[in-house]
N, C-alpha and C positions, 0 to 999 in steps of 0.2 A: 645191217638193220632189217628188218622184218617187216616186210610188204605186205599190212592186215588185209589190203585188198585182193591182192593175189591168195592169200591163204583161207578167206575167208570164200572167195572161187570155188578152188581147189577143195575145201571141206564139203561146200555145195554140192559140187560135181559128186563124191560122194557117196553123197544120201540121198543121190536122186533126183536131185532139185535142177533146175538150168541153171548155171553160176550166171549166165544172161542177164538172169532179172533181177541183179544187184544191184540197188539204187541208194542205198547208205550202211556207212562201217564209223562206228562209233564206241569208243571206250564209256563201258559204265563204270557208274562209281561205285564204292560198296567194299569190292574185291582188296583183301590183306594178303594175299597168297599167288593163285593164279591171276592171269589176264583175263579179263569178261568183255564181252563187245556183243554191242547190241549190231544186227544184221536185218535190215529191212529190202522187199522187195518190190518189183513194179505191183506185182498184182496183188497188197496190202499184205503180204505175207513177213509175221516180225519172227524172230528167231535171238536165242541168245549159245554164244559158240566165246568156251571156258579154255583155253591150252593153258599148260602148267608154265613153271618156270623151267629156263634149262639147267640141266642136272649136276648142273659147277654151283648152280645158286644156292647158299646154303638153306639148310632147315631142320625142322627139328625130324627124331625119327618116326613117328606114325603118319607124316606129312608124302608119303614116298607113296606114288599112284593115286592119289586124293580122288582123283574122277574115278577112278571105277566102284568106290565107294558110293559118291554123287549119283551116279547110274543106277546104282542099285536102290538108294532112297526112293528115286522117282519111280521106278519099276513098281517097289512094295507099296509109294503111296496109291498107286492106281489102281493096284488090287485090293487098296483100303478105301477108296473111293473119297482121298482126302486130298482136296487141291491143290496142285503143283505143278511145275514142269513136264513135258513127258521128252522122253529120250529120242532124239532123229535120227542122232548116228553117233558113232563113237569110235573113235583109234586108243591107239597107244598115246597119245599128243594133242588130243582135240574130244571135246562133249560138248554135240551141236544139239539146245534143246528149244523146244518152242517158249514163248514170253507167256507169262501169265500176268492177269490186270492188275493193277493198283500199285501203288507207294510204300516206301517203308513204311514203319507203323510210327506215327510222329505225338509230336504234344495239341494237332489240332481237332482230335479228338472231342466231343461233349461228354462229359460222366456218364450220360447215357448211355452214349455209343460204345464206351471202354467198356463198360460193365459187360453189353451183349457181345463186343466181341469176344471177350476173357472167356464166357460160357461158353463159346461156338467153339470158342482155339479149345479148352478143354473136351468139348465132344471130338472135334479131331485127335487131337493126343489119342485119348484114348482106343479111335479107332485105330489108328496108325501101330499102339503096342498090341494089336491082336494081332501080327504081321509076327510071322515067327520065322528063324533061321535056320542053316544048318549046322548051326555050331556059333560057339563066342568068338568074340574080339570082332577088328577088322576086315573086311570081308575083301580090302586091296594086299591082304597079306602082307602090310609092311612091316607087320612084326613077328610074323610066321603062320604058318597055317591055324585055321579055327581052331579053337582049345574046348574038351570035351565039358568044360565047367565053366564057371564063372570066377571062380578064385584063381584059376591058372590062366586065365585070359586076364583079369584084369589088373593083377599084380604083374603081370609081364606088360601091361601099359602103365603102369604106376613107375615101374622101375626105368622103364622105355624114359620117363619125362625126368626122374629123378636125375637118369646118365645122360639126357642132353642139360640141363642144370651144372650140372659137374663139368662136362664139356665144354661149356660159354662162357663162364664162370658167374651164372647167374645172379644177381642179388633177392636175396631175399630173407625175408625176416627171422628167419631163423637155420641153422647151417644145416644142410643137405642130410648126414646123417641122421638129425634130432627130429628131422621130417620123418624119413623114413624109419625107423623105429615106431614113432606115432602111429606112424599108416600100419604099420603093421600089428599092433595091439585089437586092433578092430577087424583085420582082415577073414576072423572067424564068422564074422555073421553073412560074408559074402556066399558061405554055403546055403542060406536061407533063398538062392535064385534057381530053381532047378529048368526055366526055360528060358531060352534066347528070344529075347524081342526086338522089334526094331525101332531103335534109340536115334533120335537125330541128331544131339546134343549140342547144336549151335542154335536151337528157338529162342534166341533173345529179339527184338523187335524190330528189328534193322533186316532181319531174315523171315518177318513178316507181311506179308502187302498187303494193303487194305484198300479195298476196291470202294471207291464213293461215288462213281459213276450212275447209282440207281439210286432208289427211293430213301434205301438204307444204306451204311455202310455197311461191307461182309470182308469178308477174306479171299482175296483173290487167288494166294496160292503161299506154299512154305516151298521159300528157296534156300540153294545154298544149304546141299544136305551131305558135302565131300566131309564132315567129320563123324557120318552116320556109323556107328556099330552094331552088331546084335547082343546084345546085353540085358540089365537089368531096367524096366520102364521107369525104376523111381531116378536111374540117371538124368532124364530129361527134365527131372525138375529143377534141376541147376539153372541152365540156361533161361528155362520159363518166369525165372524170379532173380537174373543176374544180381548179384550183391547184394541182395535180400533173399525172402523167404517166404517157399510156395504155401509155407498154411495161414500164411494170412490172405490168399488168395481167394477168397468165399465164393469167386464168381467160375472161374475155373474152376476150382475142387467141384463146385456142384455141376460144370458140365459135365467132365472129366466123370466119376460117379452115373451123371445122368446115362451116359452109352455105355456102363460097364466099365469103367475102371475102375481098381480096387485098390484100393492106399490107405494106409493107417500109419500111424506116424509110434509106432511101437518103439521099444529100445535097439532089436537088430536094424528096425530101418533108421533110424537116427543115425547107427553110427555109420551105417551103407551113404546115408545121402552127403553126410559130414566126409566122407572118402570121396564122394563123387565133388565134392563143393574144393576140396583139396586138389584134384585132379583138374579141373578146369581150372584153377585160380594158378596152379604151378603152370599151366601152359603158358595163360597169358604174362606170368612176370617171366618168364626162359625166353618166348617167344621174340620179347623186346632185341633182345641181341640178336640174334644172325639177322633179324630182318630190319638191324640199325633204325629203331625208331629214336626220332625226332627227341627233345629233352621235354618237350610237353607232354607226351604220351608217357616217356619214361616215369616224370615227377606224375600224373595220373596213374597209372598202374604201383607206385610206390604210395599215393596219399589214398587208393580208393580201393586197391585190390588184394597190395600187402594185409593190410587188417584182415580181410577177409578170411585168407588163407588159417592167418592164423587162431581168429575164433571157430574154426572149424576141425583144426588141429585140437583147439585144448577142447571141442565139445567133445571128440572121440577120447580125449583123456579121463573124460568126467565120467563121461557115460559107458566105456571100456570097464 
């Protein structure tokens, strides 16, 4: 068994830090994947330190190095000047980063408050895709080196999820190859992406903080960025409208827009965003198996995500 104490030391020592002044080691909650533990010390210093699982544990394949992906987010948010983590150190086995303020982003919110943060998260977004890469896909290589396009990267994560599906023997609403055909009817407008941007692709609200500590509520910081890729910006709309849909978002679209982002909901991006809406909803129904979730989450991902999937299949058939 794994002495968080001892390791969380050891990671200290490090980056620098005196492992000395360790005064608490605590599991956060949140984390579906890696371990997360919050690390505080004598001298009010908070730190948050991510180590994977070890590499018997199953998963799916784009899952393989997740932190050096994570590192790279925080890296590109800071050169975006958009709130989050910053990197302290980093192995092969450990990403020790500093805590940023506030709480997931919850229902206690006023209509007021949602509305300005919607706008704020969307001037973020947008700053964060002026962040360009040096090529698509992945940037922890777990599914091969950066790909010189966007259609060869991202069909090689499409197929990536399809063959852990096949693998697991996933359920889902419709049989693996009748997906994959879909997916590929649409795959031509993926050439309408000619630059790599950086995509976080997990901004659902649970991966946002919301700091209430001042006058107003703000955003303390976008965590929880190990499924970042360099891709297409209209990918992160997924996440930012989980099981819904970002153009009804009036308040983000206009901040999003306000700092220069540019989106239009044309027929190539329909059927781009209906690919990206298929791509995160097959993760989460595949996902269920290796990481043996519970029959609540299962019956949840069958009553809430299954549908999903599949109206975004038959929108690229419509719209195909």
């Amino acid at each position: 068994m794994v002495d968080s104490w001892e390791r969380a030391r050891h990671v200290l020592a490090a980056a620098g830090l005196d492992p000395g002044r360790l005064a608490h080691v605590a599991p956060m909650a949140g984390g579906t994947y890696n371990t997360v533990e919050e690390l505080r010390l004598t001298d009010g210093g908070r730190y948050v330190l991510k180590v994977p699982p070890a590499a018997t544990v199953p998963g799916l394949r784009h899952e393989k190095r997740l932190l050096v992906s994570e590192a790279e987010f925080y890296r590109s948010a800071a050169r975006a000047d958009v709130p989050a983590p910053h990197e302290v150190s980093a192995g092969d086995d450990f990403l020790l980063m500093t805590a940023v303020p506030g709480e997931p982003w919850d229902g206690m919110l006023t209509d007021a408050e949602q509305m300005a943060l919607r706008t704020e998260l969307g001037r973020q977004v947008a700053r964060l895709h002026r962040v360009t890469g040096p090529g698509f896909g992945y940037p922890s290589g777990a599914l091969g080196p950066l790909a010189p396009d966007w259609r060869t990267a991202f069909t090689a994560m499409f197929d990536a999820v399809l063959d852990d599906a096949r693998c697991y023997g996933a359920r889902l609403p419709r049989p693996v190859d009748a997906v994959a055909r879909t997916a590929a009817s649409a795959y031509g407008a993926l050439d309408e992406v000619t630059g790599p941007c950086l995509v976080h692709f997990d901004l659902w609200r649970g991966n946002i903080l919301v700091d209430r500590t001042g006058a107003e509520a703000r955003i303390g910081g976008l965590i929880d960025g190990e499924r970042m890729f360099w891709g297409d910006p209209l990918a992160d709309f997924v996440s930012l409208a989980l099981l819904g849909d970002i153009r009804q978002d009036e308040e983000f679209l206009a901040g999003y827009r306000e700092a220069g982002g540019r989106v239009r909901f044309d027929a190539g991006a329909r059927l781009r965003l209906a690919l990206y809406r298929a791509y995160l909803y097959l993760i989460m129904l595949t996902e269920t198996v290796p990481r043996e979730a519970g029959e609540e989450q299962r019956r949840w991902v069958r009553e809430s995500v299954a549908p999903e999937l599949v109206a975004a299949l038959d929108e690229i058939a419509e719209v195909s």
